[in-house]
N, C-alpha and C positions, 0 to 999 in steps of 0.2 A: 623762309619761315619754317617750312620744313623740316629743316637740318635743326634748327632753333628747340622746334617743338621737341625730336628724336631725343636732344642731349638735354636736354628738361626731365624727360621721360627716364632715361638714362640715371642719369644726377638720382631721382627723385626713386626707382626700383631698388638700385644698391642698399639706402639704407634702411628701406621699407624692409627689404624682406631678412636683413641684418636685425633690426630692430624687434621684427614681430617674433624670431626666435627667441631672442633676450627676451624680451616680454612675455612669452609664454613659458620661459625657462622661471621668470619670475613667479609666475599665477602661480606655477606647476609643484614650486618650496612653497610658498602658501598655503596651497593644500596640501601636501606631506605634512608641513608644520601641526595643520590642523588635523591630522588621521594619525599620526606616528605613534599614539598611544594604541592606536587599535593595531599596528603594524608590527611594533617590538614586542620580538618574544613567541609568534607564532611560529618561528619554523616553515615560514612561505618560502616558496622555489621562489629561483631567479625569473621561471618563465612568466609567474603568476604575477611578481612586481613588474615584469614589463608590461602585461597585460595591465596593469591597472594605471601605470602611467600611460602608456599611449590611450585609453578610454580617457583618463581625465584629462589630459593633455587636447583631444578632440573637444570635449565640454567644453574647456576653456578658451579657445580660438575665438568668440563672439566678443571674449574682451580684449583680447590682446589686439584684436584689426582696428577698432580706433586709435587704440593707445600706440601702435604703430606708424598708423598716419600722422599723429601729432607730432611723433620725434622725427618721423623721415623728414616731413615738408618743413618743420623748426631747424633741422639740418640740411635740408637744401639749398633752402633760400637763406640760412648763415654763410652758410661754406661760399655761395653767390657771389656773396654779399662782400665778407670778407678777402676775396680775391677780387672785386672792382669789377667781375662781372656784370651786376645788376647798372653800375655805371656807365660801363662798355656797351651792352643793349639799349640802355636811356639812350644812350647819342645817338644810337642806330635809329632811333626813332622805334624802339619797342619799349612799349609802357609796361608796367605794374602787371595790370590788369591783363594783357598780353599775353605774360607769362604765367601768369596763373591759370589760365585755360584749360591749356592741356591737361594739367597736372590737375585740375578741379574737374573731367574728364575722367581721369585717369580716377581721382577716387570715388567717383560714382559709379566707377563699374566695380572697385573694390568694394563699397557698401553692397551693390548686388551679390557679389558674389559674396560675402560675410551673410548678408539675408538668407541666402537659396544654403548656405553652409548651417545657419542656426535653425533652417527649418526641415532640410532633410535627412543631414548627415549628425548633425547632434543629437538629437532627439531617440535615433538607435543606439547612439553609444552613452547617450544617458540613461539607456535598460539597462545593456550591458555593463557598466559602471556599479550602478547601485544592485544588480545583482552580486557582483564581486565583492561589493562594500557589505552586503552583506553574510554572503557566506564568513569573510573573513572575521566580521563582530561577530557570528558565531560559533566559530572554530577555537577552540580550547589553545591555551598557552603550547608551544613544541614541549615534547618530554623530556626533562632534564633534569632529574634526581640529584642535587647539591647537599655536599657531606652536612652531617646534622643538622638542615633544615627539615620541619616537614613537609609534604610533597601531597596537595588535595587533590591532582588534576584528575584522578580514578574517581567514579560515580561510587560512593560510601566506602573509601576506605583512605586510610591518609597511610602514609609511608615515611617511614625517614633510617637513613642510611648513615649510620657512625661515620665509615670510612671506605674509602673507593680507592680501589689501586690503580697506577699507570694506564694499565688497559683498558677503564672503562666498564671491563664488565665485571672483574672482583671485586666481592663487597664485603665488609665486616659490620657487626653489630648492627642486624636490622632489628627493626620494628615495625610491625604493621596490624593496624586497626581496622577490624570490621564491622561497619556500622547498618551494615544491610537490613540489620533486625532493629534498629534504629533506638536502638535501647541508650544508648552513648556505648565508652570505653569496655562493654562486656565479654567482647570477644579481641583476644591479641596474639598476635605470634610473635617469638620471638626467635632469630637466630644468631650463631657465632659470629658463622662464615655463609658466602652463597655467591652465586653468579646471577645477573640479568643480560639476556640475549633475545634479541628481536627475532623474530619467526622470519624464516625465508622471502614471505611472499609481504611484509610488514606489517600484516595484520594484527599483531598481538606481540606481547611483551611477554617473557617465561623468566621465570623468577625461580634459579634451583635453592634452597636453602638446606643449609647442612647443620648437624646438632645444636638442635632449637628446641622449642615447648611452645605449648599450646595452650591457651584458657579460654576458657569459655563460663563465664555466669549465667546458663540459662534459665528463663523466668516460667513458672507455671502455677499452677492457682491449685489449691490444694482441696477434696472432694466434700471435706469437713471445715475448712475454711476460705472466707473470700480473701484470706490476706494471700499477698504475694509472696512465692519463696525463692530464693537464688541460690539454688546449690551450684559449687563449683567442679567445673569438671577439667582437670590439667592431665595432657599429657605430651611425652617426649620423642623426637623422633632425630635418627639418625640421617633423614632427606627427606624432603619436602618438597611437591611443583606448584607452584601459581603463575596463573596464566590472567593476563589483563590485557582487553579489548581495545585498539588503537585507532580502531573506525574511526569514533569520534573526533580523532586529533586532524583529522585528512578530512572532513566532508566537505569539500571543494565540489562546485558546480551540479549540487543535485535541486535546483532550486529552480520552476517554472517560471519560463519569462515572462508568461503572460502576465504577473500577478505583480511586475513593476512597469505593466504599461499603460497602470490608467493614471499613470504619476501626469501631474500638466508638464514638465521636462522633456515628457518621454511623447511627446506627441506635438504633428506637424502643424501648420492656420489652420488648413479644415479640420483637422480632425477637432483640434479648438475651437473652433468656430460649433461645430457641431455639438461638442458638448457643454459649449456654453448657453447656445438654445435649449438643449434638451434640458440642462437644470434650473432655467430660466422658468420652463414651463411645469417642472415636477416644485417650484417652488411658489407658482399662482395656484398652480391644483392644490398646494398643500392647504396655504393658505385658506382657501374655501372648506378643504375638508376640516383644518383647525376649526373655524369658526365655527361651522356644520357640529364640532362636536362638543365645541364648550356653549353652544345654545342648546344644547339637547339634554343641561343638567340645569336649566332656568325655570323649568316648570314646576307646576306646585300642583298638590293633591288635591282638588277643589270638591271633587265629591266625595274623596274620606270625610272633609267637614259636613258635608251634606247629609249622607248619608253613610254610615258607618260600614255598611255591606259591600260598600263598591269600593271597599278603597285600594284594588287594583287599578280601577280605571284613571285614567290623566288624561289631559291636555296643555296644548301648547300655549293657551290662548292667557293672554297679561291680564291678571285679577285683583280686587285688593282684597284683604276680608279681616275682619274685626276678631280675632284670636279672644279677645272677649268672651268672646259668647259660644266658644267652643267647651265641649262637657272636658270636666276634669278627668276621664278616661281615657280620654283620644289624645291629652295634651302632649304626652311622654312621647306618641308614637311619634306624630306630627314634630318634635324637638329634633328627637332622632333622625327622621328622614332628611330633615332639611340640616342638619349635620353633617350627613352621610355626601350629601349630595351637594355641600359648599367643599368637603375634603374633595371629591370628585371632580368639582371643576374646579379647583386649585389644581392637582395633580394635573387635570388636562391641559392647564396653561400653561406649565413650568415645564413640562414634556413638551407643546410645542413650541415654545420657546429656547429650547434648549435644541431642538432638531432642524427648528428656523434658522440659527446660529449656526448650527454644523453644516446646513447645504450652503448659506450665506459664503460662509469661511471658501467654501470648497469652491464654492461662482466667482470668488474673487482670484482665490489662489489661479484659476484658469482665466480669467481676464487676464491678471498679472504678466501672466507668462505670452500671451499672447500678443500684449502691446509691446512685451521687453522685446519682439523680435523686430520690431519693427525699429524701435528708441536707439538700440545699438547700431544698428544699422543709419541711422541718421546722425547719428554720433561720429560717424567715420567722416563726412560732409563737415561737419562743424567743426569738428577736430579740424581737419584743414584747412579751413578759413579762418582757423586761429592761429595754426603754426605757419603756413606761408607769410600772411604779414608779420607776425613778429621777428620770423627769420630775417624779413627784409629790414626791419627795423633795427633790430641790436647789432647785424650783419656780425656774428661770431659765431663760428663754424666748430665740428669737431661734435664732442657729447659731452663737454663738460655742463655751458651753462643751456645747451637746450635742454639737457636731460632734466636739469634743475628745474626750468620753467615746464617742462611735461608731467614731470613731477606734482606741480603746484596746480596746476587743471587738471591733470586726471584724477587729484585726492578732491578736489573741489567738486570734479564730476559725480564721484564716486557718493562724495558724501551726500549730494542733491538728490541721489537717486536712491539711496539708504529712507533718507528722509520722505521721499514723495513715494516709495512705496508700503512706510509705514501710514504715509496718509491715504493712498489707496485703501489699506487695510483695514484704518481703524476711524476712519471718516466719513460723513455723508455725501463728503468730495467724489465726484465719479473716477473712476480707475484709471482711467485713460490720462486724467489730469496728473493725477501721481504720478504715473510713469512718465510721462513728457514733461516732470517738472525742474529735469536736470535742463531740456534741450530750450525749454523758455527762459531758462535763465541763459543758457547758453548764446541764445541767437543774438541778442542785443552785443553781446559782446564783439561776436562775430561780426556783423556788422559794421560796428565803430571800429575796429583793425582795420577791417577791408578796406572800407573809406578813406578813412586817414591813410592809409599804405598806397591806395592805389592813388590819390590826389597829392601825392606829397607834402601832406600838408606837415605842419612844423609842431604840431601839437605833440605827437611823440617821438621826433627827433630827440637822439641823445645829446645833440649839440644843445637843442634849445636849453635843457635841464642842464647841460653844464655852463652854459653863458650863465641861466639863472642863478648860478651858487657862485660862479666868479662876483656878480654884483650884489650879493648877497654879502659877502664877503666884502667888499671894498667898500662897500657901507658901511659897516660896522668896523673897519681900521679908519673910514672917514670920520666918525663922527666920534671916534677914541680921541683921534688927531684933534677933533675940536674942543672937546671937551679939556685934554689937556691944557691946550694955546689959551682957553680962556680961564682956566682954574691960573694959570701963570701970570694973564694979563691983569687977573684980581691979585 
């Protein structure tokens, strides 16, 4: 049984870890897919794109380890299957059940190890990740001056270039707009001829221009009148230097880590766990202190009516009073206050209402994240109790049709889990139930494969569904046959 188990284990690694790269080669264009806008056109190094694929690449391993269990174990036990294998061990007296052992072993140590990967090693490279992702959403397009377009990428001045020689750096018919004084089009240069060449150390762009003119409309207010006047002042020159800042095009990695580590991604159970409590408890304190301060505008001025002199004094205490019989003097004030003091506790409510919601959102975003580590990691379990039996069932080897039916569970998975975490989110359903509402649909399935696979039973034999269409069929040529014989006997 040994040897059995070894070449089980064997079988069943090959296209585990064949798979899980395809799999992760798959997530990995799904997210380029989804970031390539922010990617084209910056002028990132080769080091920085690797850097960002191997970070997203590590984020992404929590999904690829089930979705890799399901094709290896739909591929093992096809391949088995369709070499007479699983046949060959039946008469050996090794059942189903048997052989699934090992290999349901085998991926509970893989769910551990996908756990202990999405709780200690993802969690760092999803700072790292989203600090990248962000530096580069804020890194300005690469510089690249394209003949008569114009060219914003410089903070207030726009550029544009008639024509650019062979080399790159020769330029004819510039134009450039300075808008520093933010007046619009006031200030423009213009030249023939010129060169741009980047400064040694790449700091800055030098812009030589040669027989050009200058304008300038400058604005000043006149001592005798408030209107505005624009004289103009033009003049010409035989060279010209402008020099332009290229900092801004490169600010790569000046960005503190700490300030993408209270993301729920970017943090281990405990540390979830931990600030799941702690905002559990900053939202019963709030609560009381909400309530504490929309009762603190319910009071009413009881001895302004009484007595006119006191009417600083208050109390808390619930009163009725017959506004009747208050003097037409006091009426205005009394109108007013209690004005004053319904705006008041309106705004106190909508405020905390509004900050109820925001810590809510944020208690949930960290539940979420804390039960997905657990849900994926059970995923890799059920995944295999669905791909072992139906390998054994359809016994067809290869990646054509398991890939097909890995396909059709894991879109199914995916979308259960879409769905039960927008019920987390926006439901008085508890969290926990959203997240685990892929694996409860999941498990019944599970189950019924098992069963059936491991009792041989005939309910999903392919033979049975083909007997059923063969006499499905000869029914319907049987009762053509009679209908004929007796249309003729008439």
């Amino acid at each position: 049984m040994k040897i059995i188990n070894r070449y089980l284990c064997k079988n069943f690694l090959g296209p585990f870890i064949l798979t899980f790269f395809v799999a992760l080669f798959v997530l990995l264009m799904q997210f380029l897919w989804k970031w390539v806008d922010e990617l084209v056109g910056k002028g990132l190094e080769i080091n920085v794109l690797l850097k960002l694929l191997f970070y997203a690449s590590i984020t992404l391993t929590s999904m690829a380890f089930p979705l890799a269990v399901l094709l290896a174990s739909l591929m093992t036990f096809g391949n088995m299957g369709e070499r007479y294998e699983i046949v060959a061990l039946k008469s050996a007296g090794v059942s189903i059940r048997q052989m699934m052992r090992p290999l349901a072993f085998l991926s509970l140590i893989i769910a551990v190890v996908a756990f202990e990967f999405s709780n200690e090693i993802i969690p760092r490279s999803a700072v790292k990740l989203r600090m990248l992702l962000f530096d580069i959403q804020e890194q300005k397009p690469a510089f690249n001056i394209d003949e008569g377009v114009f060219y914003y990428g410089f903070d207030n001045y726009t550029i544009r270039v008639g024509k650019k020689k062979a080399d790159g750096e020769t330029i004819e018919d510039v134009l450039i707009y300075d808008h520093s004084k933010h007046r619009g089009n006031t200030t423009v240069t213009y030249a023939k001829s010129g060169t741009m060449k980047m400064t040694p150390d790449k700091k800055y762009i030098m812009f030589t221009l040669y027989d050009g003119s200058y304008w300038d409309e400058a604005s000043y207010t006149s001592e005798r009148s408030s209107v505005n006047k624009y004289p103009l002042t033009r003049a010409t020159f035989s060279r010209q230097y402008k020099r332009f800042d290229l900092s801004e095009f490169s600010g790569m990695g000046n960005n503190d880590e700490s300030l993408f580590q209270s993301h729920s991604t970017a943090m281990s159970i405990g540390q979830l766990d931990e600030k799941i409590d702690t905002l559990k408890a900053e939202i019963k304190d709030f609560a009381f202190s909400a309530s504490d301060a929309f009762l603190a505008h319910l009071y009413f001025y009881h001895n302004m009516i009484q007595n006119d002199t006191n009417f600083d004094t208050i109390t808390t205490q619930t009163r009725h009073y017959d506004l009747s019989k208050v003097s037409p003097e006091l009426m205005p004030r009394i109108l007013q206050t209690a004005d004053s003091r319904a705006h008041a506790a309106n705004f106190a409510v909508r405020f905390s209402f509004q900050d109820m919601s925001f810590r809510t959102s944020q208690l949930w975003s960290y539940q979420i994240e804390f039960f997905r580590k657990f849900s994926l990691s059970l995923a890799c379990l059920l995944f295999f109790f669905i791909g072992a039996p139906l390998g054994s069932i359809i016994r067809k080897g290869g990646i054509g049709i398991p890939l097909v039916i890995t396909v059709v569970f894991f879109t199914l998975y995916f979308a259960i889990s879409i769905m039960g975490e927008k019920i987390a989110k926006n439901s008085p359903m508890p969290v926990w139930f959203g997240m685990f509402l892929s694996s409860f649909v999941l498990l019944p399935i599970c189950v019924f494969l098992t069963y059936h696979a491991t009792t041989d039973s005939a309910v999903l034999s392919p033979e049975t569904y083909t007997r059923l269409v063969e006499k499905i069929k000869n029914f319907k040529i049987f009762r053509k046959k009679s209908n004929e014989s007796s249309s003729t006997l008439s």
